[in-house]
C-alpha positions as CSV (number, residue, x, y, z in Angstrom):
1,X,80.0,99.7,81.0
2,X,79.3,102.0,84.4
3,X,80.3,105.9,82.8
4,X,81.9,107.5,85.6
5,X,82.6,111.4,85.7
6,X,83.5,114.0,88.1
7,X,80.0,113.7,90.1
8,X,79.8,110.6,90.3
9,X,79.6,109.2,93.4
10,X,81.7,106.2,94.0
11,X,81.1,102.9,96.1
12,X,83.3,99.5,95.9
13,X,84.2,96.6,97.4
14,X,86.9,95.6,99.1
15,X,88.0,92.3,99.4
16,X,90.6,89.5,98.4
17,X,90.0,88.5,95.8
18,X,87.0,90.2,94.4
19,X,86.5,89.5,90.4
20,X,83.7,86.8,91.7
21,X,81.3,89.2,93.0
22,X,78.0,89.9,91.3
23,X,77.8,92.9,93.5
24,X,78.8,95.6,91.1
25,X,76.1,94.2,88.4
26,X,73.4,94.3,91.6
27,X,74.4,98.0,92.7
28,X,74.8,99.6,89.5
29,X,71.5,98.4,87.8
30,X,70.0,99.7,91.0
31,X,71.5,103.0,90.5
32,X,70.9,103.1,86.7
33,X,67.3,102.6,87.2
34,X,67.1,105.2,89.8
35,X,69.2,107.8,87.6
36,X,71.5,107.7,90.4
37,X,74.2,109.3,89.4
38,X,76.3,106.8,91.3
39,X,79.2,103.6,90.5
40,X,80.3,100.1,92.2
41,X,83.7,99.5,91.1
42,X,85.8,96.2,92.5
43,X,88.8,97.3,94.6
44,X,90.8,94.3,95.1
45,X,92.6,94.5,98.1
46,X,95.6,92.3,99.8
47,X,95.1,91.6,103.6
48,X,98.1,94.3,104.3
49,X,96.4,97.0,102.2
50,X,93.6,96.8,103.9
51,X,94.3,99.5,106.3
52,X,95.8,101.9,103.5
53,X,92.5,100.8,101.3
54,X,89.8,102.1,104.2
55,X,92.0,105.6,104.6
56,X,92.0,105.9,100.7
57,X,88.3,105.8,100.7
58,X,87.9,109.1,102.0
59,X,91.1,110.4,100.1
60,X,89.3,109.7,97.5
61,X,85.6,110.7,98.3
62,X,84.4,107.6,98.0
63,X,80.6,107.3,100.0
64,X,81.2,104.3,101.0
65,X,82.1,100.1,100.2
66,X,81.2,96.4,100.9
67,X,83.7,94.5,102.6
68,X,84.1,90.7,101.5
69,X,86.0,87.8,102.7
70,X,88.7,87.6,103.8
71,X,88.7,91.5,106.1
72,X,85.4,91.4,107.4
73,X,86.5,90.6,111.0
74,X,90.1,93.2,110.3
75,X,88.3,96.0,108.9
76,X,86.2,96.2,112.0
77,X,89.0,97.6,113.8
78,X,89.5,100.3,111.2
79,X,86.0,102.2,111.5
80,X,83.8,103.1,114.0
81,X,81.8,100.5,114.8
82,X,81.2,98.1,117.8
83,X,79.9,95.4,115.5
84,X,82.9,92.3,115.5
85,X,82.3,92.0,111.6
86,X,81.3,94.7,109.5
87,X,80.6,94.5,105.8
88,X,79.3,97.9,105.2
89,X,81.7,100.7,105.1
90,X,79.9,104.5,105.6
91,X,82.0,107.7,104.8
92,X,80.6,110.9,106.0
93,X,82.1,113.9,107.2
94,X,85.4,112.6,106.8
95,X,85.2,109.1,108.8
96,X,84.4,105.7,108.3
97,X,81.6,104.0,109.7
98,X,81.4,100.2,110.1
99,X,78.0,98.5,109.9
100,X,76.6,95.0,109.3
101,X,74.1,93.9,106.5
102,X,75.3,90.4,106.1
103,X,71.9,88.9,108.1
104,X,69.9,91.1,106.4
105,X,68.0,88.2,104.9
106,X,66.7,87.0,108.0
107,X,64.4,90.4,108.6
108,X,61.1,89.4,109.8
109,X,62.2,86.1,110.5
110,X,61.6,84.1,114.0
111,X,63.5,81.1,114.9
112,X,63.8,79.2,117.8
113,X,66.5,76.9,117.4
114,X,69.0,78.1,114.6
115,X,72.5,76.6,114.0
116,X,75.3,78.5,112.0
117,X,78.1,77.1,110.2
118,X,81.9,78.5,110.0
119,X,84.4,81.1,112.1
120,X,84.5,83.5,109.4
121,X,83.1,87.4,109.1
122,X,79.6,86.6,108.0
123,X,79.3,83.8,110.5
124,X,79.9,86.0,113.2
125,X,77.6,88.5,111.8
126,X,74.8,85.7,111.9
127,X,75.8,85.2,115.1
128,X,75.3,88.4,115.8
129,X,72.2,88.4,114.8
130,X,71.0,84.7,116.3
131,X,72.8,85.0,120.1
132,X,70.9,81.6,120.3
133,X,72.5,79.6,117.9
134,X,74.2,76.8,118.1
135,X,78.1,77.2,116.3
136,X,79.7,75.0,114.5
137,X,84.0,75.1,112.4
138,X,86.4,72.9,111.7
139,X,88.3,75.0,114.5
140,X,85.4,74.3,117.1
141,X,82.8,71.6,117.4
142,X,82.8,69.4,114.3
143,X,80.8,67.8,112.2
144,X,78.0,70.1,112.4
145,X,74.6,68.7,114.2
146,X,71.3,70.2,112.6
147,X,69.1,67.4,114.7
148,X,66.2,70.1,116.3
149,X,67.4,72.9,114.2
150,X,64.7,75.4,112.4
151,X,67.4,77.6,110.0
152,X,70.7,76.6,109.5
153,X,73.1,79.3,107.9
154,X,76.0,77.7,106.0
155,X,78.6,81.0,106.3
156,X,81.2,78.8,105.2
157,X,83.3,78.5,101.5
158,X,82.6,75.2,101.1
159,X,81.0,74.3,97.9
160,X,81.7,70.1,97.0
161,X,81.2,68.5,100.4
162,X,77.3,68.0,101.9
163,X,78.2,69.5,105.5
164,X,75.0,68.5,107.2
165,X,71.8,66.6,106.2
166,X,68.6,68.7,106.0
167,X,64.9,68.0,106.0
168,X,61.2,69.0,105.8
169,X,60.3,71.4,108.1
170,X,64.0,72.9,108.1
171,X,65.3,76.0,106.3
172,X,69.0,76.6,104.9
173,X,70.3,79.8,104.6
174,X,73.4,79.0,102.3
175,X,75.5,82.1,102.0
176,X,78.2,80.9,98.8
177,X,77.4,81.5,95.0
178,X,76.6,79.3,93.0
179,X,74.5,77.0,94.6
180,X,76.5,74.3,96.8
181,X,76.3,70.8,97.2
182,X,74.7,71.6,100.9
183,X,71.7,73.6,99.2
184,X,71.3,71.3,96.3
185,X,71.3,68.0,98.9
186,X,68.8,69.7,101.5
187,X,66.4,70.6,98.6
188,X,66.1,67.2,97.5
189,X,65.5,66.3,101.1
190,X,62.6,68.5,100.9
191,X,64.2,71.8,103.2
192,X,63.3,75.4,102.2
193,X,66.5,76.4,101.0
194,X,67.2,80.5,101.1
195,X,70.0,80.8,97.9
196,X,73.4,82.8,98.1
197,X,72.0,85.0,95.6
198,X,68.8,86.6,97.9
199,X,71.3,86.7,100.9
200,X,73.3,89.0,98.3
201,X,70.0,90.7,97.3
202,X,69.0,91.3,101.0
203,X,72.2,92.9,102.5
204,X,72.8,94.7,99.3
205,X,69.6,96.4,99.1
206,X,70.3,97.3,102.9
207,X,74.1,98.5,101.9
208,X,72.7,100.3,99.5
209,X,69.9,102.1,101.6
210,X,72.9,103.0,104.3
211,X,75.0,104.9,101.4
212,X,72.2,106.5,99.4
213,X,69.2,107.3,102.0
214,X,66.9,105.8,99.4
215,X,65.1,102.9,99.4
216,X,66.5,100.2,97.1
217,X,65.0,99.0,94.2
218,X,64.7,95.9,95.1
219,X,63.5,93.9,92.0
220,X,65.5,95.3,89.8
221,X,68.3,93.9,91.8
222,X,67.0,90.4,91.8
223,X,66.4,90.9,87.7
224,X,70.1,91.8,87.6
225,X,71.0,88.3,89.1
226,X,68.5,86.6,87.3
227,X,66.0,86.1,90.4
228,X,62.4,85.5,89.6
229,X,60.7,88.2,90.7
């Protein structure tokens, strides 16, 4: 239990629905080991809340929030931001800043021929982030084609259905929690497959870094999610 008083500084996230997320175990062991004297708290919010939810952030003094499915693409419209998706919400001095951490995972990373899967928030974030890629949705070009792909990020829900057929030399980046049947069929085909849980790790730490100014402790986060380190 997260004991919150009058300093405390509050984050949350915002999203429909949230009781899922791991992302208040992740923030607030990294604050606790940092004697940060800060809290995560869910704030489940319907689609047409969403615009009363980002103004009652600063009502409230919050420093900030992660945004989850399904308003990352809505909220952007609500902060100041010229990023299409936004999963990072910044209060300061009385407004709301929008910024993306969702392809935090691929820092450092060089690809030359990626493909991304689905039309939601965090696939236009990887987008984003990989202009070069090759798109696939069920509201585009379907089924998805990984033939001459290095990374493939599945940004989609889906967690029973194999969506594409991965091999040696490849590398998934597989966004959903608990592992899908995607992640678990392109390990056995012998692909490098980059978890749900580091892609939370990854933009966490970097949400975190964005509210606090402090670099995030990131093995303790992993520890908290049951990551090696």
């Amino acid at each position: 239990m997260v004991e919150i008083t009058g300093s405390t500084r509050l984050v949350g996230l915002l999203g429909w629905p949230v009781e899922h997320s791991l992302s208040p175990r992740l923030h607030n062991a990294a604050f606790a080991a940092l004697g940060l004297d800060w809290a995560y708290v869910p704030l489940p919010t319907p689609p047409d809340r969403l615009e009363d939810a980002v103004r009652g952030l600063v009502a409230l003094g919050f420093a900030g929030a992660n945004v989850t499915a399904p308003h990352k693409l809505a909220v952007a419209a609500l902060c100041g931001t010229d990023a299409p998706s936004v999963n990072t919400l910044v209060v300061r001095d009385g407004r709301v800043e929008g910024w993306t951490t969702d392809a935090a995972v691929l820092t450092g990373r060089v690809t030359e021929g990626p493909v991304v899967i689905g039309d939601g928030g965090a696939a236009t974030a990887f987008l984003e982030a990989l202009p070069h890629a090759r798109r696939f949705s069920r509201r585009g070009e379907w089924p998805p084609d990984a033939r001459g792909a290095d990374l493939v990020v599945n940004a989609t829900p889906v967690r029973d259905e194999v969506l594409v057929e991965l091999g040696p030399g490849q590398t998934l980046v597989d966004l959903p929690y608990p592992e899908t049947a995607t992640a678990r069929a392109a390990r056995e085909s012998g692909a490098t497959v980059i978890d749900g849980l580091e892609v939370l790790v990854a933009q966490g730490a970097a949400s975190f870094e964005l509210w606090t100014g402090v670099k995030a402790p990131v093995e303790v986060m992993r520890t908290a999610l049951g990551l090696r380190p």
